[in-house]
C-alpha positions in Angstrom: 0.0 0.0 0.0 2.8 2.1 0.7 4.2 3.7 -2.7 8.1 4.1 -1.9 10.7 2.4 -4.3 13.1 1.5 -1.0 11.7 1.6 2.9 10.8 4.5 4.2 14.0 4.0 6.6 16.4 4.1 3.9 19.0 7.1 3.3 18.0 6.2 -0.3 14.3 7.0 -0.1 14.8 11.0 -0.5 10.9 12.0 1.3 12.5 10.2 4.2 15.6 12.2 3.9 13.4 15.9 3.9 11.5 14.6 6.7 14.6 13.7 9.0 16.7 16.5 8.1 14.4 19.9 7.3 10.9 19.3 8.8 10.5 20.2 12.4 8.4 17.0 12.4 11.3 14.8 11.9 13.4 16.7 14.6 10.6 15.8 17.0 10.4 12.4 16.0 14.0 12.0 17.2 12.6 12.6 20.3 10.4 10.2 21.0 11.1 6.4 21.5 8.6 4.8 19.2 10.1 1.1 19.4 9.8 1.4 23.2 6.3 2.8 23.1 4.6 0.2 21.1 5.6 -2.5 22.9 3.2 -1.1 25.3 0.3 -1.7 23.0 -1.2 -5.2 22.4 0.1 -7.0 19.2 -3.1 -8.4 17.5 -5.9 -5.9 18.5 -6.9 -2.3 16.7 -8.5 0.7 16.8 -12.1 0.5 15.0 -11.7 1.2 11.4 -8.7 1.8 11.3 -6.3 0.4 8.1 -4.4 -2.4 7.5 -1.8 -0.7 6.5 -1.4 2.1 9.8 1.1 0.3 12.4 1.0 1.3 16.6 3.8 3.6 16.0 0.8 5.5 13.8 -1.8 5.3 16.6 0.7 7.0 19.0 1.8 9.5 16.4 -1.8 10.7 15.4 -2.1 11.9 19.1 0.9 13.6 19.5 -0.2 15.2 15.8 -3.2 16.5 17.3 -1.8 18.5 20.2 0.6 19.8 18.1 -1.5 21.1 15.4 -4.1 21.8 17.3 -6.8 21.0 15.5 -9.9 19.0 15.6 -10.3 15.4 14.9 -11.4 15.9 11.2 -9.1 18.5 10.5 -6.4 16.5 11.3 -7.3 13.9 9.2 -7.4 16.4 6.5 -3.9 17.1 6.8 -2.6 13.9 7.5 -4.2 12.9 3.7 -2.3 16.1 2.2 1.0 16.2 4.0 3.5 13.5 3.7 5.6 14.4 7.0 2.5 13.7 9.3 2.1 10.6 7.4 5.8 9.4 7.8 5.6 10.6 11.4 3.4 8.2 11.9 5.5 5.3 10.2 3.2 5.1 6.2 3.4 6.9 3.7 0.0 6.7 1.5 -0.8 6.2 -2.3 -1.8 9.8 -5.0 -5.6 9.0 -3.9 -5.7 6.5 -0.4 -7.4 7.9 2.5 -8.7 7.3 5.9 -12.4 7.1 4.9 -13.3 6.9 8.7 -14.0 10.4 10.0 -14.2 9.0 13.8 -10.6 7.3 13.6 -8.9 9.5 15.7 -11.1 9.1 18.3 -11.5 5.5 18.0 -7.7 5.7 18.4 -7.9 7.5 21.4 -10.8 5.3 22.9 -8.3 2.3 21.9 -5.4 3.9 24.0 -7.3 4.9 26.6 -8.2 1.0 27.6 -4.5 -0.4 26.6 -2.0 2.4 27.0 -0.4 2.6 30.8 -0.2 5.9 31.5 2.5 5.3 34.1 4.5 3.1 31.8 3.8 5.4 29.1 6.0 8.4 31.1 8.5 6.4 32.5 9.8 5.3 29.1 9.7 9.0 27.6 11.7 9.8 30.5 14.2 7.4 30.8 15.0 8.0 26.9 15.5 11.9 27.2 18.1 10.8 30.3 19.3 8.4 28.4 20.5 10.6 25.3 21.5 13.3 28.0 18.7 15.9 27.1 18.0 16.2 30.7 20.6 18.0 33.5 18.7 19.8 35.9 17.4 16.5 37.7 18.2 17.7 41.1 15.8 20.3 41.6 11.7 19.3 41.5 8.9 22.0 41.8 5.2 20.6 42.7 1.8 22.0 42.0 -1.7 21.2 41.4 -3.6 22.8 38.4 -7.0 21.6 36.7 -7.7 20.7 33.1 -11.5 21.9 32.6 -14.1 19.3 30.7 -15.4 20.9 27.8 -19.3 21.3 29.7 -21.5 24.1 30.0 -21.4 26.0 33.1 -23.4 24.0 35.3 -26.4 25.5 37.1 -29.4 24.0 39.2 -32.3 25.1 37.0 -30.3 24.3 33.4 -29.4 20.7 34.7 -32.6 20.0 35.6 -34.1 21.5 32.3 -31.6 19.3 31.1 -33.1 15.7 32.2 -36.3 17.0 31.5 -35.2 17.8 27.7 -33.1 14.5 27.7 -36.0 12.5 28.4 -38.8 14.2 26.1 -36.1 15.4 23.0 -34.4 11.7 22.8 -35.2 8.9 25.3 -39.0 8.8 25.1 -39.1 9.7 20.9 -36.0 7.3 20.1 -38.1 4.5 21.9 -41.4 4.7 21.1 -39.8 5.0 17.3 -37.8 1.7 17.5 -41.2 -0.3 18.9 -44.1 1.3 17.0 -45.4 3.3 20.4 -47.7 6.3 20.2 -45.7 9.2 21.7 -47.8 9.8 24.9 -48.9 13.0 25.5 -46.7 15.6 27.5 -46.4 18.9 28.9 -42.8 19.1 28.1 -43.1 22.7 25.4 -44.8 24.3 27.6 -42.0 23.9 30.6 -39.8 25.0 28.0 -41.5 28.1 26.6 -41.4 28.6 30.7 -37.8 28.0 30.7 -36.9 30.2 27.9 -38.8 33.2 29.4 -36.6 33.0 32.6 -33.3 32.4 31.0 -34.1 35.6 28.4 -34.2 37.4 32.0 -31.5 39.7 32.8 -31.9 39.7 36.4 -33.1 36.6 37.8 -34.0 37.0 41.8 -33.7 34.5 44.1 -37.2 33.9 44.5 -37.9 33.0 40.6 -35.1 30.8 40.3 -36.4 28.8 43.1 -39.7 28.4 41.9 -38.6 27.1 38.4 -36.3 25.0 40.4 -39.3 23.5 42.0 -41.5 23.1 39.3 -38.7 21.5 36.9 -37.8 19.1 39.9 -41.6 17.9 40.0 -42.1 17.9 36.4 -39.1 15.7 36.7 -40.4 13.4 38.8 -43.5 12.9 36.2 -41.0 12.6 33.3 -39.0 10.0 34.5 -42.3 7.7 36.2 -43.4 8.1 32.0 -40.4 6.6 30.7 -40.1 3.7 33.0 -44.0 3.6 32.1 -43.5 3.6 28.8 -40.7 1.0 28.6 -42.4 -1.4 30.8 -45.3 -1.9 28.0 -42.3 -3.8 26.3 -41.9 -7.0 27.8 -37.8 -8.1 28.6 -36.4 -4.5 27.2 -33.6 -4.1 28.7 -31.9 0.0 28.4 -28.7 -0.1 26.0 -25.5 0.7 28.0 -25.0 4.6 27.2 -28.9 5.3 27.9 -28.9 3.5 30.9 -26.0 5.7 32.3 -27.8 8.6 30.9 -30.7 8.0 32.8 -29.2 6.8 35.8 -27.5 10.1 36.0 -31.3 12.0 35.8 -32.4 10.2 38.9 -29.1 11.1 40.8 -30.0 14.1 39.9 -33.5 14.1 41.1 -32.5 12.9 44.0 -29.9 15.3 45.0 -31.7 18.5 44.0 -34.4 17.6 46.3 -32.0 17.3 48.8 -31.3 20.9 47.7 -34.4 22.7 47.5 -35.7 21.0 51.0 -32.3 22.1 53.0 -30.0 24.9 50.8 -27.3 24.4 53.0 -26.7 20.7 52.8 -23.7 19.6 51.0 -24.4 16.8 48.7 -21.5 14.5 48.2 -20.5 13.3 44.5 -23.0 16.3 43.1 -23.4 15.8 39.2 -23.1 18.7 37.5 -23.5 16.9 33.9 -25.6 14.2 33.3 -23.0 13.2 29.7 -20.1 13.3 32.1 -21.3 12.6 35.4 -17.8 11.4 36.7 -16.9 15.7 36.3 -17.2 17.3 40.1 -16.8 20.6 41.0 -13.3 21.6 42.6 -12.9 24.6 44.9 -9.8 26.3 43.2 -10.0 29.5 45.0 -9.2 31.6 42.3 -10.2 35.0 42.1 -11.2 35.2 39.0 -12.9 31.2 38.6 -13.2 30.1 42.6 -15.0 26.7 40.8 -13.4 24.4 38.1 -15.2 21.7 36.4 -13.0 18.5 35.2 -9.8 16.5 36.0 -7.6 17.8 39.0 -3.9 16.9 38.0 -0.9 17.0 40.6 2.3 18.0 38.4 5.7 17.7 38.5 8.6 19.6 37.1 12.3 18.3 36.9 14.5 20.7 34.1 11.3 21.9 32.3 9.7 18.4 32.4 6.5 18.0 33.4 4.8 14.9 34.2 1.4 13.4 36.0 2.1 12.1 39.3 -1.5 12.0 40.4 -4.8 12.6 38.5 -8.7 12.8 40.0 -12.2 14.2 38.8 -12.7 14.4 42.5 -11.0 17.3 44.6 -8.2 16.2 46.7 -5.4 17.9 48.6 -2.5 18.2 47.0 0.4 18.6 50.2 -1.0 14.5 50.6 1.2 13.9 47.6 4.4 15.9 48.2 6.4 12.3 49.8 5.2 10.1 46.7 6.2 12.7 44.4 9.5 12.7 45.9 9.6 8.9 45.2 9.0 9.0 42.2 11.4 11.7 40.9 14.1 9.5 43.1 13.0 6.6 41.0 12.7 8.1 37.3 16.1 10.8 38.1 17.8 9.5 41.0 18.8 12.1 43.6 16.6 15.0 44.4 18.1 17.6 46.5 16.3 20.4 46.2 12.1 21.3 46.1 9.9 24.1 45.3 5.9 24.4 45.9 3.8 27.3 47.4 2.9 27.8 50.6 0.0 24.5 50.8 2.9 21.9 51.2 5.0 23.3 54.0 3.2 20.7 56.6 5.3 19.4 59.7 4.9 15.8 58.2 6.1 17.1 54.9 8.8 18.8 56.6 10.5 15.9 58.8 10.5 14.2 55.3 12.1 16.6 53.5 14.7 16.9 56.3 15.3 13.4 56.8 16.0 13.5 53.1 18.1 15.7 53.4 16.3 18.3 50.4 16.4 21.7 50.2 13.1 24.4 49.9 11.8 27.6 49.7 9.5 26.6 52.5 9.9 29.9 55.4 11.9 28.3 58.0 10.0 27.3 61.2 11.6 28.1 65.1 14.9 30.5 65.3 16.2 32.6 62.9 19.6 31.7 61.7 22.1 33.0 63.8 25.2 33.1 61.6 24.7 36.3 58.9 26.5 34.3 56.1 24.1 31.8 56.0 21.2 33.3 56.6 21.9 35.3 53.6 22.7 32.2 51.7 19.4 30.3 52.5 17.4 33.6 51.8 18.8 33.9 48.5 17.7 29.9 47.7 14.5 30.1 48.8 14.2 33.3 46.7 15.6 31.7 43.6 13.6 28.3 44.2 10.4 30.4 45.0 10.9 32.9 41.8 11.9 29.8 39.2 8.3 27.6 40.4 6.4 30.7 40.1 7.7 31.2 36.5 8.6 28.5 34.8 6.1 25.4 36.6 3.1 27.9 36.0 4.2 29.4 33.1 3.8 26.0 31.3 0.8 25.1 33.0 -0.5 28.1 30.6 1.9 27.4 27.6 0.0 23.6 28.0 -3.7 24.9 28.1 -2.8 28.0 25.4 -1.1 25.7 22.8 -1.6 21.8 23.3 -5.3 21.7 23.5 -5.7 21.5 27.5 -8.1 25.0 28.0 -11.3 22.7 27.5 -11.2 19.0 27.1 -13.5 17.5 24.4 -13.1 13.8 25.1 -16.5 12.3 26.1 -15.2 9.6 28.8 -12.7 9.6 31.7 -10.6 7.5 30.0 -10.0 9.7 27.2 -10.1 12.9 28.6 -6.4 11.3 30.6 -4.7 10.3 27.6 -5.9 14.2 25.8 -4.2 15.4 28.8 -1.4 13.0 29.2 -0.3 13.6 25.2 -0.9 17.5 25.5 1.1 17.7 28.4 3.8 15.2 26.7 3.6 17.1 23.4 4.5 20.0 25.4 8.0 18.3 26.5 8.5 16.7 23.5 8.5 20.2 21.8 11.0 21.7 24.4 13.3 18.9 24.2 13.8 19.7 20.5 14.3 23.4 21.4 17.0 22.3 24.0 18.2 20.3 21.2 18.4 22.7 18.5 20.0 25.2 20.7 23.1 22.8 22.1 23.7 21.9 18.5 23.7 26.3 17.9 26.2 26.1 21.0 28.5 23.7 19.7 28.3 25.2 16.4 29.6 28.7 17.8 32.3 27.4 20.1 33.7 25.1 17.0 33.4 28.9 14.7 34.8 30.6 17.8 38.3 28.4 18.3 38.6 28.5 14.4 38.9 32.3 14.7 41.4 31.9 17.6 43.6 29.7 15.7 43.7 31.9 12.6 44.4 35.3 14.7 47.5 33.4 16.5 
């Protein structure tokens, strides 16, 4: 299928020669370890749809494509039919008029990942090939923080998640039935809760007292909705509900259930609270931000080691981030070896965190605890690390937190399932340092290049 004269892998096949040596797609293939990474994929099985022809090494490249374009699914496709560098990043190279006539095949590829690719694994390799080839120096120093990749949901509120199940069941559930099995569609009051709707949303102001009545008249026309689907699937005898509806609709009675608990007592807390009934697994998460206090989507604990950043610990449910600060060190110790040095804000400096980090024997920009240091010298020694450690987490750990969510796809996530909203994040993020490891790269080459140019002009002035 391929239409090459010699393998693409051959210094005689000249498209693989423009790729490796003037594309910045070839330069970033170099730095990944494709041989490595699918052996982490299963030999036999394969995405749905996807070609004969398209090896792992393709399914793993297509991602990495994605976050570096930045496009969308279809578009990408798009451009991997047109441009020959994507295609040979990915390990084919296709025929004048061959395409991928599948238009969901990248996200079957990303479904497929998500249920066979170790995340874990998946990092650990990347990172033992960039210290391997010596792309990493830095490895003493790690910086820790906690940031939160949003799901791609509208913003949730009580009275349009509760319009919500009640449009879910009268728009799709009860129509797509009573289609499939030859029903009448019974009769309903659903357009007239909407027209209802509609008026109060058009409102600029909206008091308290009007959004809790249309919170209580949604909940019980709720209730009704739901009592007519079961009662309209129960006039088929042994129907069970397909997976993804049954999900669906399980979600609407969580939901019934907790806005009642609500509306009867406003100030009880209501634990797992949906706040989507197509992702119910999103929770809110108290951020504390000035500007957005609540976040909706996957909580990630990061770490940094010389501009790296990888997952340590990922949850759609709020946790507290100082838990992790001993495993992280772990596992830096693990992937890097020694780690002498640490920098996180002020939620980690706990006294069990502390006793660690001294028994280890690591250095922070934590404010010291007990006497000042009596000795001037090194007082002023320790002020000016915890400065340095301090200023280079607030830059450079944060500033690729927004260089990640900017320019690798992670502002809103637009995977439909908690599997694959982790690998959109794991490959953004690993885009990201795939990216900078090129730049470091291309700049030591630059280096070496100068000093060679540099002692050449020393030896012809002596």
């Amino acid at each position: 299928m391929q239409s090459t004269l010699f393998p693409l892998d051959s210094y005689k096949s000249y498209k693989w020669y423009i790729f490796k040596n003037s594309s910045e797609l070839g330069k970033i293939y170099d730095a990944i370890p494709w041989t490595d990474l699918v052996q982490l994929l299963p030999e036999k099985e394969s995405p749905k749809g996807a070609p004969a022809w398209l090896k792992p090494q393709g399914y793993i490249g297509m991602m990495f494509l994605k976050h570096y374009y930045k496009v969308s699914d279809e578009k990408l496709l798009e451009l991997f039919h047109a441009n020959t560098d994507m295609q040979l990043f990915c390990g084919c190279l296709l025929q004048e008029n061959e395409k991928i006539k599948n238009n969901a095949f990248v996200s079957h590829v990303r479904s497929y990942l998500a249920k066979n690719l170790n995340s874990n694994d998946f990092q650990k390799i990347m990172i033992s090939y960039w210290k391997a080839s010596n792309d990493l120096e830095n490895t003493h120093l790690l910086m820790l923080d906690a940031t939160c990749f949003e799901s791609y949901i509208r913003f949730p509120t009580d009275v349009k998640l509760l319009f919500e199940c009640c449009e879910k069941i009268h728009e799709k559930l009860i129509p797509s039935f009573c289609k499939k099995y030859n029903l009448k569609l019974p009769r309903t009051a659903f357009k007239a809760k909407r027209n209802k709707y509609l008026a109060y949303s058009k409102n600029r102001k909206k008091s308290h007292r009007k959004t809790l009545q249309i919170r209580q008249n949604l909940l019980k026309f709720l209730k009704k909705s739901i009592n007519l689907y079961t009662d309209t699937v129960s006039q088929v005898q042994g129907y069970e509900i397909e997976t993804k509806l049954g999900i669906v609709f399980s979600s609407i009675q969580k939901v019934l259930e907790q806005q009642k608990i609500l509306i009867e007592d406003p100030k009880n807390k209501v634990d797992d609270r949906i706040v989507s009934i197509f992702k119910p697994y999103v929770r809110p998460i108290k951020r504390g931000k000035e500007n957005k206090p609540t976040e909706f989507g996957m909580k990630a604990h990061i770490c940094q080691t010389d501009g790296i950043n990888w997952l340590e610990h990922v949850s759609f449910s709020a946790f507290n981030e100082n838990t992790r600060l001993e495993s992280s060190v772990l596992s830096c110790q693990e992937m890097f070896g020694k780690c002498s040095q640490l920098a996180a804000d002020n939620i980690y400096p706990t006294n069990k965190n502390r006793k660690f980090l001294t028994d280890n024997d690591i250095e922070t920009n934590f404010p010291k605890k007990g006497p000042k240091e009596s000795d001037p010298v090194k007082l002023r020694k320790e002020k000016k690390i915890k400065e340095k450690l301090g200023k280079l987490r607030s830059t450079a750990l944060e500033g690729s937190f927004g260089n990640e969510k900017n320019h690798y796809l992670l502002n809103k996530i637009k995977a439909q399932n908690e599997g694959t909203e982790l690998i959109w994040v794991l490959f953004g993020v690993f885009t990201a340092n795939v990216v900078l490891i090129k730049n470091k790269r291309k700049a030591k080459i630059a280096k070496e290049k100068a000093e060679k140019e540099m002692k050449l002009s020393r030896k012809k002035a002596a």
